[in-house]
N, C-alpha and C positions, 0 to 999 in steps of 0.2 A: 556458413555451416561447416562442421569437420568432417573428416573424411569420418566412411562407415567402414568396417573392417572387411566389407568384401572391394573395396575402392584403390586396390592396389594390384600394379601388374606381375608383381611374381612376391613368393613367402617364402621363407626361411625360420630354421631353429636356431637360433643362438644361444650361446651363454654369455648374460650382460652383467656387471655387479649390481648388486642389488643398490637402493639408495645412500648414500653418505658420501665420506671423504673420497674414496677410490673414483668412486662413478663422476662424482664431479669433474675433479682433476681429470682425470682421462679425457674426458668431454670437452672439456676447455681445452688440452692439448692437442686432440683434432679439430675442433669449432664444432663439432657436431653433437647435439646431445639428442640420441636415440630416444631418452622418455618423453623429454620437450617436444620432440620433433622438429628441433630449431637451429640454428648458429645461435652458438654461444662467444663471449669474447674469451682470446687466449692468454695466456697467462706470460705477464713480462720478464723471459729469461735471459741473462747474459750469456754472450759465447758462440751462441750458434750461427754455421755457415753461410745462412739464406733466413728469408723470410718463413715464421714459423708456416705460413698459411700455403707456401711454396712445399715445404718435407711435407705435409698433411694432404697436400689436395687430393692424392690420386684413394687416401684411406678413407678421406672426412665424409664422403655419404652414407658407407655403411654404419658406421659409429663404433664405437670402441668393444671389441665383441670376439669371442672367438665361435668358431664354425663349429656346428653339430651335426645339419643338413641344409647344403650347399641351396643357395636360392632356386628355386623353381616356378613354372605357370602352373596352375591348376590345370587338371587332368578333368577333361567335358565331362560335366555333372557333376562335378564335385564344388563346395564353397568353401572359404574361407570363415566360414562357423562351424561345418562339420569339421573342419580341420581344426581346430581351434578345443573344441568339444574332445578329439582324436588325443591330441598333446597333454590336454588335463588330465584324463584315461590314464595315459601310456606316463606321464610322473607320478601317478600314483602309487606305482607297481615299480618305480625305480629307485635308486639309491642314492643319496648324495656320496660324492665323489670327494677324496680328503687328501691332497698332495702337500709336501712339506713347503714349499715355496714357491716364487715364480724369479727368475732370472732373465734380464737380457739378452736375445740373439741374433744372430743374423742367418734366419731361417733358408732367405732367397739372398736379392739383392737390398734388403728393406728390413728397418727394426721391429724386431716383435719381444713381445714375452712368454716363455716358455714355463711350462711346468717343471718342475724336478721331482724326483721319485720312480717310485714301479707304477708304471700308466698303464696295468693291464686290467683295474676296473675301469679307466678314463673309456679305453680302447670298446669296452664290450657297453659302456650307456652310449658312445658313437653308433657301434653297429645295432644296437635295437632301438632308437632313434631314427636312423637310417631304413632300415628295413622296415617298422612296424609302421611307418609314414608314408611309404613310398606311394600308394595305392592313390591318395593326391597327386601324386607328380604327374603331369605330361609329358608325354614321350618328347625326347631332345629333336627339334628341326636341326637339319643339315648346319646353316647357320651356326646355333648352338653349341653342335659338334666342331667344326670348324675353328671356332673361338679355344678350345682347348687346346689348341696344335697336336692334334691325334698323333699325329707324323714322329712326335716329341714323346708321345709316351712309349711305354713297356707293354708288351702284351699283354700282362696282368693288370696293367690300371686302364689298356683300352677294354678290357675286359669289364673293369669296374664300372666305366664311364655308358659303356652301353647297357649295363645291369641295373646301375643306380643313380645314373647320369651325373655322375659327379667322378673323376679318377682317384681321388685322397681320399677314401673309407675304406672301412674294415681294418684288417689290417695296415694299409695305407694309409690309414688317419693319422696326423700330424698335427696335432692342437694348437696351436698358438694365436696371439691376440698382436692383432695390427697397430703398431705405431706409427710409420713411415709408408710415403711409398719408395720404391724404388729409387736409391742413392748411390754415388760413386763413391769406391770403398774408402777413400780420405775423408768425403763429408760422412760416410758412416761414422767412423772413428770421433769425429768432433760431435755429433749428434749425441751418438752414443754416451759419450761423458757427462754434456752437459743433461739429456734426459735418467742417466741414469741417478745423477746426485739429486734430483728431483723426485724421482718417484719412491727412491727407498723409503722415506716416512710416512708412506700411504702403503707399501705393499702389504698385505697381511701374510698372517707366518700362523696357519698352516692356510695355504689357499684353497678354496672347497667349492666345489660346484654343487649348489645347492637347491637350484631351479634349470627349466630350461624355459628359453623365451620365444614366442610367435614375431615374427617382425614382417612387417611385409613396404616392398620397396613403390614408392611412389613415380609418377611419370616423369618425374626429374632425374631418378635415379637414386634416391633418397632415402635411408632405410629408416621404419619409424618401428617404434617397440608398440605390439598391440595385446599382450598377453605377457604374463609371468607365471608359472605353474612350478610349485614346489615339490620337489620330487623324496616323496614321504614313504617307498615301500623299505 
């Protein structure tokens, strides 16, 4: 039998591409394909410094996805259908998002793709996403806390972290969509080349966030798409 949508230990909002050439490709180049819920096989490139399944591991369970609201446990008494029910509500009343491109970077230590443009509607569907959902969330365990290296941050994003349990929202959101995990900056460099002459004939031009998605992560760690909600205000 498959899982039931309340059969997962933490949720999250994503923005994932909807079905086609993007979604594929991406999927294939971390093994993970969020709608399958499965490994998929990747795709045969020349060039690159390591095994592709080696640059993917540390990315390939969430699946190809950028962050809208950071993963969480439900909050006692709450489900994974009233939340679910919540996000269909809450895109009805929002707007798609319409940026000129997406470009290559190197966010942290690791590849991602970034938006280009003015991200100040990007910025405000993060923060009412963020906020209008929170009321699901479970307060952060120590743990939890922990795992962010609180010590690491700014007083404004410990500030975030203990408000919204997540430090990158609000103004602190920084979009981007995970290709890599963490690389040494020579294998970024050689990564970078060869994924980028890769993905240009898949990028779309203008890139738009169109939906927001329910994903919830399984016991393995494993993020699967459980909901796609079109965001029609």
């Amino acid at each position: 039998m498959g899982r039931g949508m309340e059969d997962f230990r933490r949720y999250a909002i994503y923005y994932a591409p909807r079905p086609g050439v993007m979604a594929e490709a991406t999927a294939a180049w971390l093994g993970w394909d969020l709608a399958l819920g499965r490994r998929v096989p990747p795709p045969a490139l020349a060039g690159l410094p390591a095994p592709l399944d080696d640059l993917t591991a540390a990315a390939r369970p969430y699946g190809f996805h950028g962050t809208i609201k950071a993963p969480f446990r439900l909050a006692t008494g709450q489900s994974a259908r009233a939340l679910n029910l919540a996000a269909a509500r809450l895109a009805e009343g929002l707007a798609p998002v319409t940026l000129p491109r997406l470009r290559l970077a190197e966010p942290g230590g690791f590849l991602a793709l970034i938006p280009e443009g003015d991200e100040t509607a990007l910025l405000a569907l993060g923060a009412e996403v963020v906020s209008r959902l929170d009321a699901f969330r479970a307060p952060l365990t120590a743990a939890e806390i922990a795992r962010r290296n609180p010590e690491r941050l700014n007083p404004r994003q410990r500030d975030l972290l203990d408000t919204w349990g997540y430090p990158h929202v609000m103004e602190a959101f920084r979009f981007h969509l995970t290709l890599t995990g963490d690389l040494a900056p020579d294998m970024r460099a050689q990564v970078a080349q060869v994924l980028w002459d890769w993905l240009v004939p898949i990028l779309p031009e203008p890139f738009v966030i169109e939906d927001i998605c329910l994903v919830g992560e399984d016991a393995a760690g494993r993020f699967h798409l459980l909901s796609r909600h079109a965001l029609t205000g």
